[in-house]
C-alpha positions as CSV (number, residue, x, y, z in Angstrom):
1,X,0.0,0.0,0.0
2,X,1.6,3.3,-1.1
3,X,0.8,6.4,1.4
4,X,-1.3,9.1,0.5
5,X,1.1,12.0,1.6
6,X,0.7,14.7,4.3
7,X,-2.2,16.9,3.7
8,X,-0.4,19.4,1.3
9,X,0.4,16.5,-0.9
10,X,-3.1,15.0,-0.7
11,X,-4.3,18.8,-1.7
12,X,-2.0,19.0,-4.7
13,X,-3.6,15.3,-5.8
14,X,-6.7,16.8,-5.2
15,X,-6.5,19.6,-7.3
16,X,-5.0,17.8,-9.9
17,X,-7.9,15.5,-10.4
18,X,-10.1,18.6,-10.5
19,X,-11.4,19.3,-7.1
20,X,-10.8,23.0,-5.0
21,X,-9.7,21.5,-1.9
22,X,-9.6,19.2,0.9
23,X,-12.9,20.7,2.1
24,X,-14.5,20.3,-1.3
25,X,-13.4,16.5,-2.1
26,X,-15.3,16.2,2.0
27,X,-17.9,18.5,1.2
28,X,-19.1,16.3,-1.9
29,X,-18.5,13.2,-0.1
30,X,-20.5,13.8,2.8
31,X,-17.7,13.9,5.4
32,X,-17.1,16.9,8.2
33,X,-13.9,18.8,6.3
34,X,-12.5,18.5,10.0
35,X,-12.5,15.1,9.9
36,X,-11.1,14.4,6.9
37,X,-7.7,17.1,7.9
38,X,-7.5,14.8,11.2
39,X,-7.5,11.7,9.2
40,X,-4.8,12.5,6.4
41,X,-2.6,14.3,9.5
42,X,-2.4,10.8,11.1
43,X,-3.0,7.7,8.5
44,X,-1.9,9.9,5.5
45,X,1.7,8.9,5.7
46,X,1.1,5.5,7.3
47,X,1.9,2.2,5.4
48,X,2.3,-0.4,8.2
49,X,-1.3,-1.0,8.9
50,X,-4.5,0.4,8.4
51,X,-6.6,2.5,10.2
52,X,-8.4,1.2,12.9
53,X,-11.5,2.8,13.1
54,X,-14.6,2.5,10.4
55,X,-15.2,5.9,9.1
56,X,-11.5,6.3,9.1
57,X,-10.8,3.2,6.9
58,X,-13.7,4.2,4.4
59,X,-12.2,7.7,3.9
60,X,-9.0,6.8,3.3
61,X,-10.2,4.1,0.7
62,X,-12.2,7.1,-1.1
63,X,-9.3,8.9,-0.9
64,X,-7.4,5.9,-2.6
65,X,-10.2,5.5,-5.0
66,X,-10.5,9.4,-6.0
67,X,-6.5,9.5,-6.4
68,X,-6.7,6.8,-8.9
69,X,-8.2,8.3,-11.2
């Protein structure tokens, strides 16, 4: 699993694949833009496991899944 990056590099991604921001890509998905900062700052570089908690793991895999495009 190849980390997503720190929040400025998960902004830059972001942008590239045509959303405004971090709060926009949260906005749209239904997510608290709060929530979505908190989970890149601590799972964003992480690529030993994981993260542990439900909403966590499904934003991350959106994130994943939005990146990939």
């Amino acid at each position: 699993m190849k980390p997503l990056g720190d929040t400025l590099d998960v902004y830059a991604k972001l942008v590239r694949v045509g959303y405004g921001s971090i709060k926009d890509w949260a906005d749209k998905h239904g997510y608290k833009p709060v929530t979505v900062y908190r989970i890149i700052h601590v799972w964003g570089n992480r690529t030993d496991k994981e993260p542990h908690g439900g909403l966590a793991r499904e934003i991350m895999r959106r994130l994943r899944e939005t990146l990939a495009q």
